[in-house]
C-alpha positions, -999 to +999 in steps of 0.1 A: +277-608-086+301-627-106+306-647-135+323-669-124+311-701-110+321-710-071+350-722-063+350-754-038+357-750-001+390-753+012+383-782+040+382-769+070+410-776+102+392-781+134+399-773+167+416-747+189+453-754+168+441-743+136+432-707+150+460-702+165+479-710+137+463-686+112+462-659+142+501-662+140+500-657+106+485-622+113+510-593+110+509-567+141+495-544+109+467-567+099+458-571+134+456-532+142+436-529+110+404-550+128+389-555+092+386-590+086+362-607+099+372-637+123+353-663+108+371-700+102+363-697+063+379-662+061+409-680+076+409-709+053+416-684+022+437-656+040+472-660+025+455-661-006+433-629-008+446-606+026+489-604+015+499-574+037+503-550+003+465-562+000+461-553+037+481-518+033+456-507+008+424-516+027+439-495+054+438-470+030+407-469+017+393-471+058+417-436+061+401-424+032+367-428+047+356-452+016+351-481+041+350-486+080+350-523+081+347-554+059+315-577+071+318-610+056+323-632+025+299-631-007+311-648-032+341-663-044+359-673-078+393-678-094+403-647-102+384-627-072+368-626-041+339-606-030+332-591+005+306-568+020+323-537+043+306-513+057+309-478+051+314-446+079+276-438+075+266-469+083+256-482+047+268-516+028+297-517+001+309-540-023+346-550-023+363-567-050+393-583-044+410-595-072+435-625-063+474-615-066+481-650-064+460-660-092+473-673-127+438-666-147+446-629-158+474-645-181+442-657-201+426-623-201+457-600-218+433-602-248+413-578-233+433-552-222+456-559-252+452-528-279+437-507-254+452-468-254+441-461-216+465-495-204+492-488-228+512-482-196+512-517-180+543-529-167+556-563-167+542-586-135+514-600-124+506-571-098+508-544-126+481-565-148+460-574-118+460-534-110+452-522-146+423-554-146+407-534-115+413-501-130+400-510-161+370-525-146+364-492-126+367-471-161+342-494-178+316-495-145+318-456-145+316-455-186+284-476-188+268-458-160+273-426-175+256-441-209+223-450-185+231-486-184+220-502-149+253-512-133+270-512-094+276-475-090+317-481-090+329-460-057+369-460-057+397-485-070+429-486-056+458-515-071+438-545-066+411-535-051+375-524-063+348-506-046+313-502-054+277-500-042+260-530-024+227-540-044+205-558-020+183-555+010+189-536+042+196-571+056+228-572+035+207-599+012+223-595-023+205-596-053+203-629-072+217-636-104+201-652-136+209-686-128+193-679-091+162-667-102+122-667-122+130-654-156+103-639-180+104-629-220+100-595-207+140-603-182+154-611-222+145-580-235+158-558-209+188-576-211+191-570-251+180-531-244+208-531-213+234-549-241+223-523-268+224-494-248+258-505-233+270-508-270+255-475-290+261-454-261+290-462-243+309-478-269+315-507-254+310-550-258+310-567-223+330-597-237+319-619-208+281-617-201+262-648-189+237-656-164+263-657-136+265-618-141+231-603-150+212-593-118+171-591-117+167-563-095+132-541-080+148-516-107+156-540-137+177-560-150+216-553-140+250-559-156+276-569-131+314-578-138+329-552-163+365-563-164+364-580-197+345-549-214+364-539-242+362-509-265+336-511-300+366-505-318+385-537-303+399-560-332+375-588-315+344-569-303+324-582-327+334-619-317+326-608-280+291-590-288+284-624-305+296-648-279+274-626-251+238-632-270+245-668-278+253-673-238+223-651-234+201-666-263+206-704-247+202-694-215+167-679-220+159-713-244+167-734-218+141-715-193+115-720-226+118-683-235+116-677-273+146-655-283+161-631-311+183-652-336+215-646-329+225-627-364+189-607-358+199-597-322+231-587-330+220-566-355+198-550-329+221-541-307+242-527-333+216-507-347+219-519-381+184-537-384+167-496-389 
């Protein structure tokens, strides 16, 4: 579900000690919460994702009703970590958590930068982190509106992002690109998905590759909408062109004959009529 590419595995401590150790590390609060799962690779990267403000928030979305408990790690990568939690009535949810601890979202001011709806940002790493998972949440619920297939975004709160779970019954989640059998016909729902996502909802995903495209039962899906910036961004255009060459060479590379890049473009702008 993400673009980026896993991170390695933190080796794992062995043994009795190393429990006990990150059990300590558990507040009274975290405890009472009973939402993480108690798995030796949850422990391994707890400081780093479950800080008690990103614990305090979790709690709030279980009083909310938005989730009942988290079921286990997904996926994993510098600036985020993915979990499935279940909701009251039983089904699965996604949840984002976007790392508080991590240096990446320095690199990404470019695209929130110029943008009216985060004109309010406040100097900090938290602040940005929030207004990345906000922004996120506006674009999910922006491109889903326009009829592009995306997670149906569910609630967002500071650093946190909910959203629908795209998968089996079995808590199986859907395969990206890079995962899967790819057809001519998978490259032209993706330029249709990118056209529609542009014409109609105004906006350039800025980060589209085949870590975050999705072949689902229903089509092709877009996943990871933080980077999506606005047509009228001072660098959509250098975006909208950097997502069809990572499109156009992944399809080459599966032997799939593609648009030219200028051509596809043009497509998706509407200004090949």
């Amino acid at each position: 579900m993400l673009s980026e590419e896993p991170e390695e595995q933190l080796p794992k401590e062995n043994g009795q000690k190393a429990m006990d150790r990150a059990d300590r590390r558990l507040s009274r609060r975290e405890r009472e919460s009973r939402l993480l799962v108690k798995r030796s690779e949850d422990y391994d990267v707890f400081d780093n994702v479950f800080d008690v403000p990103t614990l305090m928030i979790i709690n709030d979305l279980k009083d909310d009703g938005v989730i009942h408990q988290i079921r286990g790690s997904l996926a994993a990568g510098k600036e985020s970590k993915v979990y499935t939690a279940i909701a009251p009535d039983g089904t699965l949810r996604i949840l984002k958590i976007y790392l508080t601890v991590s240096a990446e979202f320095k690199k990404r001011l470019q695209y929130i930068a110029g943008d009216p709806r985060f004109s309010d940002i406040k100097p900090g790493s938290r602040s940005l982190i929030a207004a990345w998972a906000r922004k996120e949440f506006k674009n999910m619920l922006a491109a889903r509106a326009a009829g592009v297939r995306v997670p149906r975004p569910i609630a967002v709160k500071k650093n946190v992002l909910v959203m629908e779970f795209v998968g089996d019954s079995e808590g199986n989640a859907v395969r990206p690109l890079i995962e899967s059998k790819v057809t001519s016909g998978d490259y032209r729902q993706v330029i249709e998905q990118v056209t529609i996502l542009y014409q109609k909802a105004r906006l350039v995903h800025a980060d589209l590759s085949e870590y975050n495209i999705f072949k689902t039962d229903s089509g092709i899906m877009l996943f990871d909408f933080g980077s999506a910036v606005d047509v009228q961004h001072p660098n959509s255009k250098q975006f909208l062109v950097r997502d069809v060459m990572n499109v156009n060479r992944f399809f080459e590379k599966r032997g799939i004959e593609v648009l030219d890049a200028v051509q596809a473009v043009e497509k998706i702008k509407g200004e090949n009529k």
